[in-house]
N, CA and C atoms of all chains as a GROMACS GRO file, in nm:
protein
  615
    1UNK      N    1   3.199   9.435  11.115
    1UNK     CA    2   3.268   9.488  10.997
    1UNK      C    3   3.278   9.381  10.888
    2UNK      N    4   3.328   9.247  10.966
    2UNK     CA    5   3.323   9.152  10.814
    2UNK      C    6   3.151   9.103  10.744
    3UNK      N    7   3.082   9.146  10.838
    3UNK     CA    8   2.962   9.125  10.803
    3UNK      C    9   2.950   9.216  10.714
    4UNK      N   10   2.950   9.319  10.710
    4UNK     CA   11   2.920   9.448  10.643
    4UNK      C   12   3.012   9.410  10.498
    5UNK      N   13   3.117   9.384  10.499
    5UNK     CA   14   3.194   9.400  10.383
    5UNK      C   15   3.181   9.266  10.311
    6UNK      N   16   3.151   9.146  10.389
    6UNK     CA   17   3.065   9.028  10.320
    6UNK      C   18   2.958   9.039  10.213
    7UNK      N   19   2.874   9.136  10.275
    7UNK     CA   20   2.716   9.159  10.213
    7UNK      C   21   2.795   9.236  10.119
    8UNK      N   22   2.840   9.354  10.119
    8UNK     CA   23   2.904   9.415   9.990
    8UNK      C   24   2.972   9.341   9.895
    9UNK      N   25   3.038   9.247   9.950
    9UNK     CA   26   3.118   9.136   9.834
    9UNK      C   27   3.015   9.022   9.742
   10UNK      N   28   2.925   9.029   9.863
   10UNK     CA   29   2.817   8.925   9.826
   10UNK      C   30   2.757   8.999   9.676
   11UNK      N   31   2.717   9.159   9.687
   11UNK     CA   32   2.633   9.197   9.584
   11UNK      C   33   2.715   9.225   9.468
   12UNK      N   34   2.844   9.247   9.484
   12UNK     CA   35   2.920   9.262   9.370
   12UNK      C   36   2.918   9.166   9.241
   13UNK      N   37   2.966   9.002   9.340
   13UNK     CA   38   2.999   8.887   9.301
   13UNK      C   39   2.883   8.831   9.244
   14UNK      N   40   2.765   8.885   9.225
   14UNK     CA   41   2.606   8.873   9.178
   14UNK      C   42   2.598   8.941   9.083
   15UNK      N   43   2.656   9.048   9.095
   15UNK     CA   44   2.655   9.158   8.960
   15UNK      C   45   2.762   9.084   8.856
   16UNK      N   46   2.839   9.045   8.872
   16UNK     CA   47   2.923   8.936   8.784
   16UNK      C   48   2.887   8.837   8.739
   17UNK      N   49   2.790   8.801   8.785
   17UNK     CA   50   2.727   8.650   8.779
   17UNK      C   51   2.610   8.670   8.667
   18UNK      N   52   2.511   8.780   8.670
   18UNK     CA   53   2.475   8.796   8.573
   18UNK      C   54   2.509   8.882   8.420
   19UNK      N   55   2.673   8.911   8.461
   19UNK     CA   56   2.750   8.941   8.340
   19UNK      C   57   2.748   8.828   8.257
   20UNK      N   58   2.834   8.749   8.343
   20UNK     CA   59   2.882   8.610   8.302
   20UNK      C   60   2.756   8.567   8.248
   21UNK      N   61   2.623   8.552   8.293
   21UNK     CA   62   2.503   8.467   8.221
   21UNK      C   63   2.465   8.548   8.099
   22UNK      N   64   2.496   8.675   8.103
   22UNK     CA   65   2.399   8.761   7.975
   22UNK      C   66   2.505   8.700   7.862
   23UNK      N   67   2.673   8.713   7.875
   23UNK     CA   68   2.752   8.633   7.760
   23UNK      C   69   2.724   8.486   7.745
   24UNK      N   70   2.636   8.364   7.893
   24UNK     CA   71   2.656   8.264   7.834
   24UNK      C   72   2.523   8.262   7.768
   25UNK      N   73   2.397   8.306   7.756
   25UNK     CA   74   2.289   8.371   7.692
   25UNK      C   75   2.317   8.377   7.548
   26UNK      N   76   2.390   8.519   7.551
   26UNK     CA   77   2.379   8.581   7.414
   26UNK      C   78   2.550   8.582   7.324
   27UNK      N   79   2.582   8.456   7.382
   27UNK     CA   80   2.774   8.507   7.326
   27UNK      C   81   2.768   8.463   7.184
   28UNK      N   82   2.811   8.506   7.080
   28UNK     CA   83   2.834   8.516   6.960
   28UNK      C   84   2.850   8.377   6.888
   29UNK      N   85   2.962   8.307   6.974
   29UNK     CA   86   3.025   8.164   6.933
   29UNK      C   87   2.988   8.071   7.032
   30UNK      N   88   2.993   7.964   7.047
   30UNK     CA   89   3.037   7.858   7.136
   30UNK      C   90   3.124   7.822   7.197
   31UNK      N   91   3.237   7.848   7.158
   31UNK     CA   92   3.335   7.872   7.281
   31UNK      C   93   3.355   8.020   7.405
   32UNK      N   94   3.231   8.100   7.344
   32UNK     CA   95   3.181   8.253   7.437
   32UNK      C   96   3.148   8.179   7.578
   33UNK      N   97   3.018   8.081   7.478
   33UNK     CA   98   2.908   7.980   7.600
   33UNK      C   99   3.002   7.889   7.703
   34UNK      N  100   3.098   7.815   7.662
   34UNK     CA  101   3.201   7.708   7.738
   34UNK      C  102   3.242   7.817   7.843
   35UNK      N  103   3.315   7.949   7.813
   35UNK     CA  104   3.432   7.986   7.886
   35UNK      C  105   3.368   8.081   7.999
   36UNK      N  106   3.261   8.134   7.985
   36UNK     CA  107   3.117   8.222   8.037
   36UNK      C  108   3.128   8.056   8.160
   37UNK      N  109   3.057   7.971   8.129
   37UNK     CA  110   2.956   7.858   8.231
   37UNK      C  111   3.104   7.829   8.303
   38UNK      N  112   3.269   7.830   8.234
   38UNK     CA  113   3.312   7.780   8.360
   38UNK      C  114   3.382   7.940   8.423
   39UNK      N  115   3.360   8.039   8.405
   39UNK     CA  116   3.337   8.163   8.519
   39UNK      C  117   3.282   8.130   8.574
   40UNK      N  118   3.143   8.144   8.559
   40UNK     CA  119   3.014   8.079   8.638
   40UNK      C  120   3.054   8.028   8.730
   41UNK      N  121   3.101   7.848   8.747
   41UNK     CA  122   3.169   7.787   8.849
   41UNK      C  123   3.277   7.873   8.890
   42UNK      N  124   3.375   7.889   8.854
   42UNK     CA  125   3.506   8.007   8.921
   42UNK      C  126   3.428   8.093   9.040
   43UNK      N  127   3.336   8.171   9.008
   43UNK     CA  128   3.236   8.281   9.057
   43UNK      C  129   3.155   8.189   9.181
   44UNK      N  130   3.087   8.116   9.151
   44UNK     CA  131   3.072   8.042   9.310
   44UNK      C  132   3.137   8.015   9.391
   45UNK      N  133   3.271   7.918   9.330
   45UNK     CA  134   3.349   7.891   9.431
   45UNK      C  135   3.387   8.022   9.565
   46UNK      N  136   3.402   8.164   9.465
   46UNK     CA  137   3.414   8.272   9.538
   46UNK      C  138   3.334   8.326   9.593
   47UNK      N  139   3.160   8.269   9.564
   47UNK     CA  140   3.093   8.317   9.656
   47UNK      C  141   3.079   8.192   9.756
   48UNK      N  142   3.113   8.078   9.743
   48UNK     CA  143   3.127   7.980   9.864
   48UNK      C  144   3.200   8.012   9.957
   49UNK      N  145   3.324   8.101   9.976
   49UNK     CA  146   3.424   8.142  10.052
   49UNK      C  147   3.378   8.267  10.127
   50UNK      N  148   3.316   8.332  10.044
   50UNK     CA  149   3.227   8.457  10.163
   50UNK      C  150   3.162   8.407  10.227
   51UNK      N  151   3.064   8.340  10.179
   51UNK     CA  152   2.950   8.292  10.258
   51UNK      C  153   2.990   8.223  10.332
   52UNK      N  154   3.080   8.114  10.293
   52UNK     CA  155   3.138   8.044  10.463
   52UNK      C  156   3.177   8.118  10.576
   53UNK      N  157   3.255   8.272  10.525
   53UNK     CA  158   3.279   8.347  10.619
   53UNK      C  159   3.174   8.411  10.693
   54UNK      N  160   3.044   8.444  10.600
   54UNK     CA  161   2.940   8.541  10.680
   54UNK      C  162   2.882   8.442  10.748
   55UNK      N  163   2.869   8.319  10.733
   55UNK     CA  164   2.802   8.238  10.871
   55UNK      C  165   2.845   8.143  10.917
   56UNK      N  166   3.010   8.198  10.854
   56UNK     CA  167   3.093   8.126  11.049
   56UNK      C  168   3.079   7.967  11.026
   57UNK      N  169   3.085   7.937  10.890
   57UNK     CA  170   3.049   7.740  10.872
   57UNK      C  171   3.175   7.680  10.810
   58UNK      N  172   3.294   7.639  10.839
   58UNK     CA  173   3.365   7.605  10.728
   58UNK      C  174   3.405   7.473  10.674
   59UNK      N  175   3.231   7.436  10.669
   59UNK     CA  176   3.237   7.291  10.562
   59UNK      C  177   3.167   7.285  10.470
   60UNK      N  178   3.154   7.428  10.424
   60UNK     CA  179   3.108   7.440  10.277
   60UNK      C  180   3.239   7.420  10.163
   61UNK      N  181   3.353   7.395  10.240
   61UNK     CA  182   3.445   7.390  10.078
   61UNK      C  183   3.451   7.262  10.010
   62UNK      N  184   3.367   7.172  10.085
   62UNK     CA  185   3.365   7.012   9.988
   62UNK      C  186   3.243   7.081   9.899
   63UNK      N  187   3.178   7.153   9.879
   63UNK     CA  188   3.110   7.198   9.753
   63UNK      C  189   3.183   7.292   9.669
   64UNK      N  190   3.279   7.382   9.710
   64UNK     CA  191   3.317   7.449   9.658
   64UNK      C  192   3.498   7.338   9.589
   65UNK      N  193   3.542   7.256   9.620
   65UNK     CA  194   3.653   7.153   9.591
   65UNK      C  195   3.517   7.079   9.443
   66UNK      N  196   3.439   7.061   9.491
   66UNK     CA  197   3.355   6.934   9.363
   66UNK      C  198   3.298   7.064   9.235
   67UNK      N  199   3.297   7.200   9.328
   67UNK     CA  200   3.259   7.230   9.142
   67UNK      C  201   3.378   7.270   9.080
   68UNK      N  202   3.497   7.266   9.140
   68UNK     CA  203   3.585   7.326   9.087
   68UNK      C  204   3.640   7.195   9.012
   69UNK      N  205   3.643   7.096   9.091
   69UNK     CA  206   3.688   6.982   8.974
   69UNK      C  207   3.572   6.962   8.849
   70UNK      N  208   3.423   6.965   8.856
   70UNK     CA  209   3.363   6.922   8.726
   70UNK      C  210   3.367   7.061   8.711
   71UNK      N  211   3.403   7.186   8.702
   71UNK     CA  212   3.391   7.289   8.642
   71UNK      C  213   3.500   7.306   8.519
   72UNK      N  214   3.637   7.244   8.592
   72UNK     CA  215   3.753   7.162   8.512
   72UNK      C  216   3.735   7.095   8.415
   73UNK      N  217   3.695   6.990   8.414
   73UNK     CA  218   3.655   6.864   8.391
   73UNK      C  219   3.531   6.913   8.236
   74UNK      N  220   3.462   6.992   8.290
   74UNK     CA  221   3.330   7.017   8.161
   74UNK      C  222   3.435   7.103   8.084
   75UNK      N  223   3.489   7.151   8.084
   75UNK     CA  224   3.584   7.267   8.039
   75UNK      C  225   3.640   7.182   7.925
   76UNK      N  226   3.724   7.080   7.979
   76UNK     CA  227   3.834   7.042   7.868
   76UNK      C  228   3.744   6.955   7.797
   77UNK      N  229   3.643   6.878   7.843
   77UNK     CA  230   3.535   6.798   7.778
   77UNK      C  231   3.496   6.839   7.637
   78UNK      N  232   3.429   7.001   7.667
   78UNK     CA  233   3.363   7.065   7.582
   78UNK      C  234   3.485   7.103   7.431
   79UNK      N  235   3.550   7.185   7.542
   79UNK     CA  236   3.710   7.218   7.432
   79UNK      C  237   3.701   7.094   7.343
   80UNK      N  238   3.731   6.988   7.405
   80UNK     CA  239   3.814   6.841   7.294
   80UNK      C  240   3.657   6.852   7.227
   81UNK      N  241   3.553   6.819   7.282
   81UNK     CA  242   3.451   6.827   7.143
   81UNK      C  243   3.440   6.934   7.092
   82UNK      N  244   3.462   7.044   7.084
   82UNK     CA  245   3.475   7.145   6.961
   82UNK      C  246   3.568   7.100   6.826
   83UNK      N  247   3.686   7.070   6.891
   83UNK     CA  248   3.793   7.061   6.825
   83UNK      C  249   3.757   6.900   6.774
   84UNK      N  250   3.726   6.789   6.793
   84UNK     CA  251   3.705   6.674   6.745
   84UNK      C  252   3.583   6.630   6.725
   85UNK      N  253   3.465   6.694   6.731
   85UNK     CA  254   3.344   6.658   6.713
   85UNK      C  255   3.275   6.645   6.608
   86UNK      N  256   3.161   6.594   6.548
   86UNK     CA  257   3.114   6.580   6.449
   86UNK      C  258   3.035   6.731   6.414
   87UNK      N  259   2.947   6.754   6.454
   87UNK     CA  260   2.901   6.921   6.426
   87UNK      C  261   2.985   7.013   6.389
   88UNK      N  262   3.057   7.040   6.468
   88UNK     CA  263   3.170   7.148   6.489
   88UNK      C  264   3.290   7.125   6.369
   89UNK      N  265   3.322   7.031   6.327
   89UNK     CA  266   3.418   7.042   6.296
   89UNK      C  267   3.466   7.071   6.161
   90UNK      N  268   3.471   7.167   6.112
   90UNK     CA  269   3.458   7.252   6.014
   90UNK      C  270   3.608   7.276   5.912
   91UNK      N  271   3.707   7.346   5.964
   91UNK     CA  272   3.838   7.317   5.889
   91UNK      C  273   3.896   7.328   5.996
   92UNK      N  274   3.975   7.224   6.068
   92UNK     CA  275   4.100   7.164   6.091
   92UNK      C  276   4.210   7.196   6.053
   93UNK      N  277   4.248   7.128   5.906
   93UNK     CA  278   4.374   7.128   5.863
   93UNK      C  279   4.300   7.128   5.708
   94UNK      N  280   4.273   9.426  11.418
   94UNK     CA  281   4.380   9.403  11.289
   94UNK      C  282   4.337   9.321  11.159
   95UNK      N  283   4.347   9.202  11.226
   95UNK     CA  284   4.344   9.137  11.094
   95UNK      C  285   4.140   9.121  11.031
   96UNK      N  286   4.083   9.172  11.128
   96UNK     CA  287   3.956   9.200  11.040
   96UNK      C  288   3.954   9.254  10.933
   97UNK      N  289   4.047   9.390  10.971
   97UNK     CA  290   4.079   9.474  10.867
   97UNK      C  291   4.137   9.386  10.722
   98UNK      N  292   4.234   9.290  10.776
   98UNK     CA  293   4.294   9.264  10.650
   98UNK      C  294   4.188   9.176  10.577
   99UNK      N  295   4.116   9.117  10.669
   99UNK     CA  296   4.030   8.980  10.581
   99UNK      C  297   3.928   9.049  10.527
  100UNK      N  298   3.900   9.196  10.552
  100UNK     CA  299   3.798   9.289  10.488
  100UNK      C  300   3.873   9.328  10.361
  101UNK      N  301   3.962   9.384  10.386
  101UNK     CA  302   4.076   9.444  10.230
  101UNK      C  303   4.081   9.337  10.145
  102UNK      N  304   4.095   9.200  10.218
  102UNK     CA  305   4.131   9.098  10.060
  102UNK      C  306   4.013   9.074  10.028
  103UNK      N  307   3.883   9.071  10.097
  103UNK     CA  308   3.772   9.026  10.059
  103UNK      C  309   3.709   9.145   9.955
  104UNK      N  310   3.750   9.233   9.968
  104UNK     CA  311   3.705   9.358   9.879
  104UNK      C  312   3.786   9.360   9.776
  105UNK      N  313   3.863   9.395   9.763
  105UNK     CA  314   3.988   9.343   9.649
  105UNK      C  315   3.937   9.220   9.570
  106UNK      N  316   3.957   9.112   9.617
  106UNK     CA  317   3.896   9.007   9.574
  106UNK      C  318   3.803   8.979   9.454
  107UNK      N  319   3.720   9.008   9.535
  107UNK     CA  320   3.547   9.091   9.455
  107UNK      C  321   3.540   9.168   9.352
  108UNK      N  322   3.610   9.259   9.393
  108UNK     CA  323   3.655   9.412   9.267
  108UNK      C  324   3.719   9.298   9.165
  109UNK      N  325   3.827   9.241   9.173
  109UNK     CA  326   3.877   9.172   9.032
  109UNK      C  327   3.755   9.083   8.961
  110UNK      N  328   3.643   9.020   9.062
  110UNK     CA  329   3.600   8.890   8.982
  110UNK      C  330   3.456   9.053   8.888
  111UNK      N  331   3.453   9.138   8.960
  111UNK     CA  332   3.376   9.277   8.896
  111UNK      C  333   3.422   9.319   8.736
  112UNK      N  334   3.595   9.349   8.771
  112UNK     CA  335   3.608   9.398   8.673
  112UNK      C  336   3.654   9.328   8.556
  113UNK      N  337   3.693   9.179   8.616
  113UNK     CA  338   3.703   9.062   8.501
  113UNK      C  339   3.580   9.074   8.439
  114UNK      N  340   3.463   9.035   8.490
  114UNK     CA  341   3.348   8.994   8.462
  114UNK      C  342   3.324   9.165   8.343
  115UNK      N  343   3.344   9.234   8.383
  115UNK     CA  344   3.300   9.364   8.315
  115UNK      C  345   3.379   9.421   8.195
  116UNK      N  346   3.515   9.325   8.176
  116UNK     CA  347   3.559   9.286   8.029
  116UNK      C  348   3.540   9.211   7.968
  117UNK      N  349   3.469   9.081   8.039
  117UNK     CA  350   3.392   8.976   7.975
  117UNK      C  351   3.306   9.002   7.866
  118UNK      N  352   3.233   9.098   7.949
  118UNK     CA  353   3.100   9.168   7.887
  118UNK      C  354   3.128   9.261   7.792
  119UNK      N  355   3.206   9.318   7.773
  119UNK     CA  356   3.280   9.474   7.671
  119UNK      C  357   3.371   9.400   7.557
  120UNK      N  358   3.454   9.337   7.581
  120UNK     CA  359   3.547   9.332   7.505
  120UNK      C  360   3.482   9.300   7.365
  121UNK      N  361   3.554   9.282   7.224
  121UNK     CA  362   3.456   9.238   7.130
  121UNK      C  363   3.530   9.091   7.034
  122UNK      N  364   3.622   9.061   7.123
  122UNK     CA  365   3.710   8.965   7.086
  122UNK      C  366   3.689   8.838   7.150
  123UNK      N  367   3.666   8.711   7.093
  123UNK     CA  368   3.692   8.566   7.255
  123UNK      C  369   3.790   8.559   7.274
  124UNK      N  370   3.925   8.628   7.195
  124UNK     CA  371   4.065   8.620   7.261
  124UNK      C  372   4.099   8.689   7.358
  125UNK      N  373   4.058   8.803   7.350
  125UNK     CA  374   4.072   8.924   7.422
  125UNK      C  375   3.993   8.919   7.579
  126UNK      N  376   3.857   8.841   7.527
  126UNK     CA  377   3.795   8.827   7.637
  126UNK      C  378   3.781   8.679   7.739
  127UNK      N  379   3.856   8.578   7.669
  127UNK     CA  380   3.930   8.484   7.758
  127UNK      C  381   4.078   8.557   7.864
  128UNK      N  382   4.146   8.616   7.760
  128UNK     CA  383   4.267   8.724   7.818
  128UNK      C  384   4.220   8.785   7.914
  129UNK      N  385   4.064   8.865   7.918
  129UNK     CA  386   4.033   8.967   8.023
  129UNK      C  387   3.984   8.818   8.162
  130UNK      N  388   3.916   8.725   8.122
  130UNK     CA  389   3.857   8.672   8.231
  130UNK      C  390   3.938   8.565   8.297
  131UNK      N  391   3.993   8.478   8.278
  131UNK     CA  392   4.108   8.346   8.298
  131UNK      C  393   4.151   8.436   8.425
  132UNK      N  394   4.261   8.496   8.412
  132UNK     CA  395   4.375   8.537   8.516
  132UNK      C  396   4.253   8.627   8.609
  133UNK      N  397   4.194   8.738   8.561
  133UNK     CA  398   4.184   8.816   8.682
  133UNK      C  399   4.075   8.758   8.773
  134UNK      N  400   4.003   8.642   8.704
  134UNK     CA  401   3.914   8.577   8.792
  134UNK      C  402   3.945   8.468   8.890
  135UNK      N  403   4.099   8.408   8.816
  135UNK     CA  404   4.137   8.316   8.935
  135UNK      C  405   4.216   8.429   9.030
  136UNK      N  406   4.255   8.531   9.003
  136UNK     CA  407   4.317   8.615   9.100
  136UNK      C  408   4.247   8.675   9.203
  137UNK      N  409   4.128   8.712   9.180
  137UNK     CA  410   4.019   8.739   9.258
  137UNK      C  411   3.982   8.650   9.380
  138UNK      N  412   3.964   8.493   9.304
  138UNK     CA  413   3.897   8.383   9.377
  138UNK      C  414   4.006   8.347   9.478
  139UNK      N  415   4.106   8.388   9.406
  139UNK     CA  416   4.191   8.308   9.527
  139UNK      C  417   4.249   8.426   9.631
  140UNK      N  418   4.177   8.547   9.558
  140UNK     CA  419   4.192   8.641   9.739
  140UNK      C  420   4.090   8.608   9.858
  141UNK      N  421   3.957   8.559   9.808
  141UNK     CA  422   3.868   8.544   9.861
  141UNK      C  423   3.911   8.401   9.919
  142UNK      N  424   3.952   8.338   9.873
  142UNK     CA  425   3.947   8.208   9.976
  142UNK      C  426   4.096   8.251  10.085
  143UNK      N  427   4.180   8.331  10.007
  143UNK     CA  428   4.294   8.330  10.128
  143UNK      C  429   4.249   8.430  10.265
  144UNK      N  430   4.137   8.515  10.224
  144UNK     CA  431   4.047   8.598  10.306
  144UNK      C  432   3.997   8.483  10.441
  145UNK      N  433   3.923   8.362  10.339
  145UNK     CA  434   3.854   8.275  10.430
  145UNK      C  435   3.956   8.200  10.510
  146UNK      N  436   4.088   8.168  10.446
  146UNK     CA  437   4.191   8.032  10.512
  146UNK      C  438   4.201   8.182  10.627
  147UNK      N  439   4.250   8.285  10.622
  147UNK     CA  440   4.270   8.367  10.722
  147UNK      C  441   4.170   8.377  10.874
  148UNK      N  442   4.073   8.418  10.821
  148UNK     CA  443   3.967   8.405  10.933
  148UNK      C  444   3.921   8.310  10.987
  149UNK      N  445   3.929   8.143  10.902
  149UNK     CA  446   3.931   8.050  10.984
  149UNK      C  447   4.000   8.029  11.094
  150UNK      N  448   4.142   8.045  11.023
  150UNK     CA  449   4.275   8.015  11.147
  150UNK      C  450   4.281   8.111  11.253
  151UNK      N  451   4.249   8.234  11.188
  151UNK     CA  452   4.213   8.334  11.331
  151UNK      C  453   4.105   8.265  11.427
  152UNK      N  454   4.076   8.195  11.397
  152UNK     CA  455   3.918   8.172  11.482
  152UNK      C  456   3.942   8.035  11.539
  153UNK      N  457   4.061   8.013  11.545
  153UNK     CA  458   4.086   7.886  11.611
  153UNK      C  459   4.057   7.757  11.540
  154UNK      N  460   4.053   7.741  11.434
  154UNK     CA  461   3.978   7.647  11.394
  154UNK      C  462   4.123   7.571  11.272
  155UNK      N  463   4.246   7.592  11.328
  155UNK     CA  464   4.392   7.570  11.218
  155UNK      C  465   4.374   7.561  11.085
  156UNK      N  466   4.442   7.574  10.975
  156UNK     CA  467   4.464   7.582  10.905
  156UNK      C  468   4.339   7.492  10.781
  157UNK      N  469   4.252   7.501  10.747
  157UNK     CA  470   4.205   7.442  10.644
  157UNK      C  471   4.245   7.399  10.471
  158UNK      N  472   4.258   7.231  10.502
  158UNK     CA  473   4.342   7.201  10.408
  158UNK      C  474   4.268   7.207  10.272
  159UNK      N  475   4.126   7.220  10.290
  159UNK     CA  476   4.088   7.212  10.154
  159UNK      C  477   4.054   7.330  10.043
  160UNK      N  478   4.084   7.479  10.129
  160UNK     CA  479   4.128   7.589  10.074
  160UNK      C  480   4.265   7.595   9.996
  161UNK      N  481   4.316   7.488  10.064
  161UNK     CA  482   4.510   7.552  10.044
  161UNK      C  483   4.448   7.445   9.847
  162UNK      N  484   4.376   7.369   9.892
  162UNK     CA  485   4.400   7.267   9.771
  162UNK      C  486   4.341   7.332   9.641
  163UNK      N  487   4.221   7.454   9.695
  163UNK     CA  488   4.140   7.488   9.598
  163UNK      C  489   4.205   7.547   9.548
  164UNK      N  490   4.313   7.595   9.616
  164UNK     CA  491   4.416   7.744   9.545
  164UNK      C  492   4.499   7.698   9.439
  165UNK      N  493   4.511   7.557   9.460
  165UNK     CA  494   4.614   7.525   9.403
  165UNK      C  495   4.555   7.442   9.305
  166UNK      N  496   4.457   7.399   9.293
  166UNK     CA  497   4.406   7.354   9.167
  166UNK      C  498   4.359   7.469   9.080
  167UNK      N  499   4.298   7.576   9.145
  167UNK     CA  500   4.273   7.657   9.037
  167UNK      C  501   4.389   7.729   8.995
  168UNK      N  502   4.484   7.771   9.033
  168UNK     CA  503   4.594   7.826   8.983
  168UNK      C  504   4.670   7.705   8.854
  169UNK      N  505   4.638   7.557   8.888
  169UNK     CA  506   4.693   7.466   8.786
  169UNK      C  507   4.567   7.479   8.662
  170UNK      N  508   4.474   7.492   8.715
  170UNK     CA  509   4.380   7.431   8.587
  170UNK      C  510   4.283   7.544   8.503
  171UNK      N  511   4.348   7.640   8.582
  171UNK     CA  512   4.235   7.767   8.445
  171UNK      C  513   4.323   7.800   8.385
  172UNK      N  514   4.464   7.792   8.348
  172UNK     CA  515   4.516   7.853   8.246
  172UNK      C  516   4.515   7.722   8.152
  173UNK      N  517   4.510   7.576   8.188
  173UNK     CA  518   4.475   7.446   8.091
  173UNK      C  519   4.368   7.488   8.019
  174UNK      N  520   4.210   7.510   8.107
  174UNK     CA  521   4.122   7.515   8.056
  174UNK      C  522   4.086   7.646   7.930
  175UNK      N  523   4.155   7.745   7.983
  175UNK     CA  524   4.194   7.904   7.904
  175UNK      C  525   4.233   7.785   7.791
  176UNK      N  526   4.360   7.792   7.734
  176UNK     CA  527   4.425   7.714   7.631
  176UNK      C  528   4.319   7.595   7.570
  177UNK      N  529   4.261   7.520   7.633
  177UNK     CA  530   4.193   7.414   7.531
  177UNK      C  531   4.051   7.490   7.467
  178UNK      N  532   4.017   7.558   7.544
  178UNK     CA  533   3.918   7.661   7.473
  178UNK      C  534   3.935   7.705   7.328
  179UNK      N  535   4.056   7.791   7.409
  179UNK     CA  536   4.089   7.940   7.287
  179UNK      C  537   4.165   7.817   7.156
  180UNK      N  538   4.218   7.723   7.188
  180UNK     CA  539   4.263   7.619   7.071
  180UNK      C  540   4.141   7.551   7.007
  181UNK      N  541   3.977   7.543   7.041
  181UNK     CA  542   3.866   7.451   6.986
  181UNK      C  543   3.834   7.644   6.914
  182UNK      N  544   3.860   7.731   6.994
  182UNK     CA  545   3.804   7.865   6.928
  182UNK      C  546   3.869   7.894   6.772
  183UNK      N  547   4.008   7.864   6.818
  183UNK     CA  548   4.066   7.899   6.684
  183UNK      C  549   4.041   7.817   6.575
  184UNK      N  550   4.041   7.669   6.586
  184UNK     CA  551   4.059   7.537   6.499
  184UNK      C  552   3.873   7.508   6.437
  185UNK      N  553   3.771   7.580   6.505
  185UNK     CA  554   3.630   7.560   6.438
  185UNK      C  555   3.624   7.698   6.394
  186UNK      N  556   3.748   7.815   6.340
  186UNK     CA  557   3.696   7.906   6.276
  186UNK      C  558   3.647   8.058   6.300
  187UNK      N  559   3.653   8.091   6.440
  187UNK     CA  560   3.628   8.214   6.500
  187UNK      C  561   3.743   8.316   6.484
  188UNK      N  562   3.725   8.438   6.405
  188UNK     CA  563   3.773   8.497   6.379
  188UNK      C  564   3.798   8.585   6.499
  189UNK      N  565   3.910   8.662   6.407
  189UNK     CA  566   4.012   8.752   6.516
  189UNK      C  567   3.950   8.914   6.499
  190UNK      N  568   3.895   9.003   6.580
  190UNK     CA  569   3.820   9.073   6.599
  190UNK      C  570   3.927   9.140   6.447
  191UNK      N  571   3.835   9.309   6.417
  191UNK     CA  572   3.941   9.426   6.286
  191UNK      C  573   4.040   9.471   6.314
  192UNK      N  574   4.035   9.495   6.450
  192UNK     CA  575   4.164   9.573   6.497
  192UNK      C  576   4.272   9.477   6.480
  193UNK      N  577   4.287   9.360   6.506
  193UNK     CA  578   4.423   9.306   6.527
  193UNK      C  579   4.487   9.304   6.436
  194UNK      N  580   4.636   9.289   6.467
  194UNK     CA  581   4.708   9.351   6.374
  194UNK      C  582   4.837   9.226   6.315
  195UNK      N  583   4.881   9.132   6.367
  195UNK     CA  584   4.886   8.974   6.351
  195UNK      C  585   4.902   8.844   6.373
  196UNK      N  586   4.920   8.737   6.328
  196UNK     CA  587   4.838   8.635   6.345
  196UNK      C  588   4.934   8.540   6.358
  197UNK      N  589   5.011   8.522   6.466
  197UNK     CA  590   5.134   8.463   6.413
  197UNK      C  591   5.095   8.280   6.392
  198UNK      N  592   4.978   8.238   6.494
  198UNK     CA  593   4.924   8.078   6.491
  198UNK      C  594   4.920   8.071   6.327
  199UNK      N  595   4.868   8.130   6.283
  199UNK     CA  596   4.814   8.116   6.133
  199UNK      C  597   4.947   8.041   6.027
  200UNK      N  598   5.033   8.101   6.038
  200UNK     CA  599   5.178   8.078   5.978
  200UNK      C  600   5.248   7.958   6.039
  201UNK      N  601   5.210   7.957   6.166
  201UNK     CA  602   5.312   7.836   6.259
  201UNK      C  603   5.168   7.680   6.224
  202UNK      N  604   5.075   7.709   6.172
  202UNK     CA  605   5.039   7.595   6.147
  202UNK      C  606   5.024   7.559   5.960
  203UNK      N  607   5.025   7.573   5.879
  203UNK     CA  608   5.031   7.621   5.722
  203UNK      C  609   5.174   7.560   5.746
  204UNK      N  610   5.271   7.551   5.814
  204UNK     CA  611   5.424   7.531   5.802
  204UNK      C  612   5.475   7.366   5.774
  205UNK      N  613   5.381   7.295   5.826
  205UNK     CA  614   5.401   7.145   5.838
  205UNK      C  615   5.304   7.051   5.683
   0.00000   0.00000   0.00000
């Protein structure tokens, strides 16, 4: 049964994944692209947790702990260079 | 028993990171559509890992500490990351979709 409802979670969480890529693709702005790539990471981590379950392994979460910190980490990176960067920075104040 | 349950949260789970992801895609706002994705995607993720801390410990294998940690960093750090976004969104100029109706940042910064 958890097999069965694994593989179903599995195809869902894929169908999201290329939501998430068609907005980081085609999103309007640049902060579309930032907030899309860290779903992206969010969205693995959750398929790291099935998949540990469908094959019974549970030392896949030191991959799923490291993208969640640089998934963090690129996040506020990107943010502070929007907001302080040379390209971007357009009116402020 | 609890197959059942680690099947229900794992489906549940899934369905939120679905229907986050499927306002991601619809909405026509980045406010609206940070609003749709932030919360219901860490709500999702963290059914799915409490799915996994479950079936581990069922399986003899105690408590895994580095689930309990993931939960808890993502519950601290996507509503940071939500906020420094939607603040580089607002401050380089991205407008607020027709419908909205107002703007209260606009006034609270013009004030100083």
């Amino acid at each position: 049964m958890i097999q069965t409802v694994s593989t179903i979670s599995l195809v869902l969480l894929a169908i999201s994944l290329v939501f998430c890529a068609y907005r980081a693709i085609t999103g309007p702005t640049m902060p579309d692209r930032v907030i899309a790539v860290d779903t992206i990471g969010t969205i693995f981590i959750s398929i790291i947790g099935v998949f540990s379950i469908k094959l019974n392994q549970p030392h896949y979460f030191d991959s799923a702990l490291i993208i969640a910190i640089l998934s963090f980490s690129g996040t506020v990176a990107l943010g502070k260079f929007l907001i302080k960067g040379e390209c971007f920075d357009r009116d402020i104040d | 028993m609890i197959e059942i349950l680690i099947s229900i949260l794992i489906l549940v789970g899934s369905l939120f990171v679905l229907v986050s992801s499927i306002g991601f895609l619809r909405f026509r706002d980045i406010y609206s559509r940070m609003h749709a994705v932030t919360k219901a995607t860490t709500a999702g993720v963290c059914l799915t890992l409490m799915a996994s801390l479950l079936y581990f410990s069922s399986h003899g294998n105690g408590i895994n500490g580095k689930t309990v940690v993931i939960i808890l960093f993502l519950f601290i750090t996507a509503p940071v990351g939500a906020h420094v976004i939607s603040k580089a969104a607002y401050f380089t100029g991205v407008p607020l979709c027709r419908e909205s109706v107002v703007d209260e940042f606009k006034e609270h910064i013009k004030k100083p």
